[in-house]
BAPAMI-683030 format. One record per residue (C-alpha): y, x, z. Coordinates in Angstrom, 2 decimals. Layout:
PT      c2      c1      c3
PT       Y       X       Z
...
//
This chain:
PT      c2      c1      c3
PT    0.00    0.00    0.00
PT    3.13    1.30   -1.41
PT    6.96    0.48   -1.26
PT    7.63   -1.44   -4.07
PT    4.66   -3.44   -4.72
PT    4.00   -6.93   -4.61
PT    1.22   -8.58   -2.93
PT    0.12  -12.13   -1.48
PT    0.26  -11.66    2.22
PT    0.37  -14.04    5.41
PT    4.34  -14.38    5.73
PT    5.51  -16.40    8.94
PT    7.08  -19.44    8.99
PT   10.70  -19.15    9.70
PT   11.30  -22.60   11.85
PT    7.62  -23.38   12.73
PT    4.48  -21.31   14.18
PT    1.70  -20.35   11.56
PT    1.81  -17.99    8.64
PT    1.61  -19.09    4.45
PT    0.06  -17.09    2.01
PT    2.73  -15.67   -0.72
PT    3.89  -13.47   -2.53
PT    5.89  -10.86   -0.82
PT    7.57   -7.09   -1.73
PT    6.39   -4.20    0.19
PT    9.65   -2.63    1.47
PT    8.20    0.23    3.30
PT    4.00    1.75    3.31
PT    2.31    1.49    6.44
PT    4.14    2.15    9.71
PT    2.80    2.85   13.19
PT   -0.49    2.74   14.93
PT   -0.70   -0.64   14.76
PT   -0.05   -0.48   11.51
PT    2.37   -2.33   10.04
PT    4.45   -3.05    6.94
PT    8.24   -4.38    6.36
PT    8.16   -7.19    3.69
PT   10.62   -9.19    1.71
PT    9.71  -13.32    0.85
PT    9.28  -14.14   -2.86
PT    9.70  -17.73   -3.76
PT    9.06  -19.80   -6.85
PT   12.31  -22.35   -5.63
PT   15.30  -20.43   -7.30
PT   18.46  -21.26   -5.58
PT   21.36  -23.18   -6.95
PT   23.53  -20.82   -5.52
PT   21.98  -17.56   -5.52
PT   23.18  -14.77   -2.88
PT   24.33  -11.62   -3.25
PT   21.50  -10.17   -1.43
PT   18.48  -12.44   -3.91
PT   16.75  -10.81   -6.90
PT   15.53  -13.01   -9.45
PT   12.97  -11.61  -11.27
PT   11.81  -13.39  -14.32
PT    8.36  -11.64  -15.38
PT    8.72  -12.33  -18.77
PT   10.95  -10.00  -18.98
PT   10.37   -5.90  -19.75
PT   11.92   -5.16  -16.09
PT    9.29   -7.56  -14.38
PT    6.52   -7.68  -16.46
PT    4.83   -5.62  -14.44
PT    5.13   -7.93  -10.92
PT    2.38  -10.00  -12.22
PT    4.20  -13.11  -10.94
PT    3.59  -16.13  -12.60
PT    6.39  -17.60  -13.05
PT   10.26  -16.70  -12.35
PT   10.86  -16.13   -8.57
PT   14.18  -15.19   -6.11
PT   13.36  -12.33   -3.73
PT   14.99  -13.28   -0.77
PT   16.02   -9.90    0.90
PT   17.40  -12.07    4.05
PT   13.77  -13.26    4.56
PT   11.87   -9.87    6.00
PT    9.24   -9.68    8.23
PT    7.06   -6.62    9.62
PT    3.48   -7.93    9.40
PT    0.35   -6.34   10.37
PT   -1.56   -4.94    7.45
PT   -4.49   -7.06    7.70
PT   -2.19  -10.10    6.84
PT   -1.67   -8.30    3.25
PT   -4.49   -9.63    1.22
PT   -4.84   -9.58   -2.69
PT   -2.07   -6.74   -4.76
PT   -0.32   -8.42   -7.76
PT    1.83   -5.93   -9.62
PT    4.72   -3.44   -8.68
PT    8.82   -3.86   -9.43
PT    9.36   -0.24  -11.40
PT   11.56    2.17   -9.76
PT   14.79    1.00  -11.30
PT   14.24   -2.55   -9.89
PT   13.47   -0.89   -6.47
PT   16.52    0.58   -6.63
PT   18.48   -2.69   -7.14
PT   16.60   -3.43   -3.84
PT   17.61   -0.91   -2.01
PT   21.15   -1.27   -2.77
PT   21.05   -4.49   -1.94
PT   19.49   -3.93    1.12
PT   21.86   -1.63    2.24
PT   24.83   -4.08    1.39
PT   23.24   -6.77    3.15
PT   22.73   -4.36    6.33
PT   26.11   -2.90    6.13
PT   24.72    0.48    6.26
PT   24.89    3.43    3.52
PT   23.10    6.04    1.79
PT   21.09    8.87    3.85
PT   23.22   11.36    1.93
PT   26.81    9.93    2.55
PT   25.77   10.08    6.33
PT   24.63   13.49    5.90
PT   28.20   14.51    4.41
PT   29.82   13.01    7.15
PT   28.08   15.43    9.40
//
């Protein structure tokens, strides 16, 4: 399991106890003893009003082909969860690097935070 790929995992309900299975992005490879992975929700339901932090990835196009979604689907980069990596159960395909790189800097806008090498030249 590696940052950037998509699999159907166990995701936790946001308002309710349980878990459903879906599609989700790996955000980070396994963490911890325990061990554990930082994931991002994928849903089918695009929003009317997208934010700034969603991706939609359409997989019939050349930049998500390779997701192996079926059909076009908002990452919701406001929706993470760390899950244990037993609740990650079938892989489905992989955003390529440029795509994970949209991610990240959407990540980091939604966090507020900034690049490991702008910190570093603060120093």
């Amino acid at each position: 399991m590696r940052p950037g790929e998509i699999h159907l995992a166990r995701f936790p309900f946001g308002d309710a106890p349980g878990m459903k299975l879906r599609p989700v992005l790996l955000l980070t490879g396994t963490v911890g003893s325990v061990p554990e992975v930082l994931v991002a929700y994928i849903s089918s339901v695009i929003p009317t009003q997208p934010l700034a932090s969603d991706l939609i990835m359409d997989p019939s196009t050349p930049e998500f082909e390779g997701t192996h979604l079926k059909v076009v689907s908002a990452l919701r980069l406001h929706k993470l969860a760390t899950i244990h990596s037993s609740s990650v159960v079938r892989h489905l395909g992989a955003v390529d690097a440029t795509q994970f790189g949209v991610v990240g800097d959407k990540l980091r806008a939604l966090l507020g935070t900034v690049p490991a090498s702008q910190t570093e030249s603060r120093g």
